[in-house]
C-alpha positions as CSV (number, residue, x, y, z in Angstrom):
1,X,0.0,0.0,0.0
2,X,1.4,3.6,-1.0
3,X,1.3,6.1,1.4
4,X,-1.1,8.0,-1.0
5,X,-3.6,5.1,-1.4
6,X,-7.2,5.5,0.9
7,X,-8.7,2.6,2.4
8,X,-11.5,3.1,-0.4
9,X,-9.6,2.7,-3.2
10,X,-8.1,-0.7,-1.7
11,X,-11.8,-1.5,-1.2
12,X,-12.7,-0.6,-5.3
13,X,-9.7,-2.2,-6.1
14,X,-10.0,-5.1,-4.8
15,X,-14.2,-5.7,-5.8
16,X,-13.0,-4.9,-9.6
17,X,-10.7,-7.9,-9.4
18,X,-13.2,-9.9,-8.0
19,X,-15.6,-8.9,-10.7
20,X,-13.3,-9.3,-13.7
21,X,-12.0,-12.9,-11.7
22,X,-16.1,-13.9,-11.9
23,X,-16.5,-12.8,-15.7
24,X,-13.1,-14.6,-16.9
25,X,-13.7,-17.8,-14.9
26,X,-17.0,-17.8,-16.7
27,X,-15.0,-17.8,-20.1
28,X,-12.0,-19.7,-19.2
29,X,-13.8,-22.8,-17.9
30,X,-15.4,-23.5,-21.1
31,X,-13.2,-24.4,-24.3
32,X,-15.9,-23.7,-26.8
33,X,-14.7,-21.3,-29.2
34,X,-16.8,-19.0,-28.4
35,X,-16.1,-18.3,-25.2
36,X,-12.3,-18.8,-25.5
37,X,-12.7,-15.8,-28.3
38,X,-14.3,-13.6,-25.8
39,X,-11.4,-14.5,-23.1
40,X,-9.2,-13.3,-26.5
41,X,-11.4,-10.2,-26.9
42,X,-11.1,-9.7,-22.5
43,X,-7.1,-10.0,-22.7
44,X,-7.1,-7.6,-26.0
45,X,-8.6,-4.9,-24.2
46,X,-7.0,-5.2,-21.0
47,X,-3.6,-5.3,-23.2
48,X,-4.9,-2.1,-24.7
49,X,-5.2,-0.8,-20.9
50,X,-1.9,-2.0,-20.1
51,X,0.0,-0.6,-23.4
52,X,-1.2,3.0,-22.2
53,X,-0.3,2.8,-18.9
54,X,3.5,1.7,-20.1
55,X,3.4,4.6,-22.2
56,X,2.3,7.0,-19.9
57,X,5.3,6.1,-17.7
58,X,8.0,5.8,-20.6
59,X,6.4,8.2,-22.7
60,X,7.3,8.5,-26.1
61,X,10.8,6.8,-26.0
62,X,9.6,3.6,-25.5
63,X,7.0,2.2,-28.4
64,X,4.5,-0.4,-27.7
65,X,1.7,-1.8,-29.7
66,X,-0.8,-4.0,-29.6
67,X,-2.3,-5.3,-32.6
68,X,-6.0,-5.2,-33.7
69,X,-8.3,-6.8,-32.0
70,X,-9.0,-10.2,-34.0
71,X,-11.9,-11.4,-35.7
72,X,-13.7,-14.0,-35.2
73,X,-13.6,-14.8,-38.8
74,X,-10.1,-14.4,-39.1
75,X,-8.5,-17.8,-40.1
76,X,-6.4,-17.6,-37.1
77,X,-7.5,-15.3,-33.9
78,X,-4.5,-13.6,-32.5
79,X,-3.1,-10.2,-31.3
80,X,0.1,-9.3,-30.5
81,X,2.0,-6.7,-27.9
82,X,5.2,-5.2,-29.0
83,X,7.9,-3.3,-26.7
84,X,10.9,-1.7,-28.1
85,X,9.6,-3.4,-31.7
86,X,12.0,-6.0,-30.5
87,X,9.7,-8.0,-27.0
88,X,6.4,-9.7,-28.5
89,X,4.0,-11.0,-26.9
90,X,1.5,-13.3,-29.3
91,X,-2.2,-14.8,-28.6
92,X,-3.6,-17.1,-30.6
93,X,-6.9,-18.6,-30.3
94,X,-6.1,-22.6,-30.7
95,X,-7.6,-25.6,-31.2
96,X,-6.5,-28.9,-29.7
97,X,-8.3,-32.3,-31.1
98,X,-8.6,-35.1,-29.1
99,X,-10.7,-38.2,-30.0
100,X,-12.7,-36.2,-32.3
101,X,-13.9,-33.4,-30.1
102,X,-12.5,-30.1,-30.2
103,X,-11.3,-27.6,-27.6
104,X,-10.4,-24.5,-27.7
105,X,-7.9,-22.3,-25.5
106,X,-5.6,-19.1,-25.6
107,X,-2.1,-20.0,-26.0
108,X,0.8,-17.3,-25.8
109,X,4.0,-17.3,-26.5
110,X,7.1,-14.6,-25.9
111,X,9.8,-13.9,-28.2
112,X,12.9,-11.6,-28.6
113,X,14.0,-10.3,-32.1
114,X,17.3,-9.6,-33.0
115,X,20.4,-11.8,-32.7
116,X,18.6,-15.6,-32.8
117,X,15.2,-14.6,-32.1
118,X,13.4,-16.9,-29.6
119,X,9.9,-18.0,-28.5
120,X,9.0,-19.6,-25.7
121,X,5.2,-20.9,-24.3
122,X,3.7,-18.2,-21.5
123,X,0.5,-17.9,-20.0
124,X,-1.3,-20.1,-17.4
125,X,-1.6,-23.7,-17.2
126,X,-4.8,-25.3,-15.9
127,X,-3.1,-26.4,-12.8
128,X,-2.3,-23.0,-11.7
129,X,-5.3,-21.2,-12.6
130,X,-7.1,-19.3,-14.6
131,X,-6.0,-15.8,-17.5
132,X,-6.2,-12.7,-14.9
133,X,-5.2,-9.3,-15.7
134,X,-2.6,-9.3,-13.2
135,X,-1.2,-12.7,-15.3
136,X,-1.2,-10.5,-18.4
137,X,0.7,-7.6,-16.7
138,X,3.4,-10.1,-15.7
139,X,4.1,-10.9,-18.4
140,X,4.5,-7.3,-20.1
141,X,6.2,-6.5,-17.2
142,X,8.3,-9.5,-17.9
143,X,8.9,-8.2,-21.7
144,X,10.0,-4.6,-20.0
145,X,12.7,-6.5,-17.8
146,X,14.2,-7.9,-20.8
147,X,13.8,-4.4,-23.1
148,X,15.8,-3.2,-19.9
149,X,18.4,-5.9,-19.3
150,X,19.0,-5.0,-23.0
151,X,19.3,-1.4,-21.8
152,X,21.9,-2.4,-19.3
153,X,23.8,-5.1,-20.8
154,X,23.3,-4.8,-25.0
155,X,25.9,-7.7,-25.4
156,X,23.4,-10.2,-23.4
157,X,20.9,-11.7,-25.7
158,X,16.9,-11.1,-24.6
């Protein structure tokens, strides 16, 4: 708690999550593709949210993007968050088939540009939980340790 921060706003804070917590679950626990769209569409926006509030503390010397929000019709559903046009973040709306019946989930995946460019699987697994917007801010958060590691230490690869 800052020294600035009232009891109510703890109080606000902390029935939003609880809110938000209620309408993911709602999405997350099915694997129909509609409702694993709408948890797309959900982490979209609060990307959106996030990407402002990194620029409003780096300002203009530090780009990040997020793609377009995708369409349902697209022939694959993904967006993707950008730092430093070298950190992406990408979801993708994906299908795993298993005896015939489909089911669908966000999968995510980080990667570093530049010398050998690498991607590795992010996001939450079923054993420890659900998407959250606190989960998607760790892991830009995560993306802005390594755009300033890079800062620090440009011979160490992202």
């Amino acid at each position: 708690m800052t020294a600035n921060e009232t009891f109510a706003s703890r109080v606000q804070a902390l029935r939003k999550s609880w809110i938000e917590w209620r309408q993911v679950k709602a999405l997350a626990s099915s694997h129909e593709f509609e409702s694993q769209y709408l948890l797309l569409l959900t982490l979209h926006g609060w990307a959106l949210q996030a990407a402002a509030e990194i620029n409003a503390v780096y300002g203009e010397g530090l780009a990040v993007d997020v793609s377009p929000a995708p369409d349902r019709n697209d022939a694959v559903a993904a967006f993707n968050v950008v730092v430093a046009n070298s950190y992406t973040a990408s979801f993708t709306l994906s299908e795993r088939r298993r005896a015939g019946a489909s089911s669908w989930f966000v999968a995510v995946g980080l990667g570093a540009g530049g010398r050998g460019s690498t991607s590795v699987a992010a996001g939450p697994e079923r054993r420890n939980g659900q998407w959250t917007r606190g989960r998607l801010e760790d892991l830009l958060l995560s993306m802005l340790g390594a755009y300033e590691r890079g800062l620090s230490h440009p011979d160490i690869s992202a």
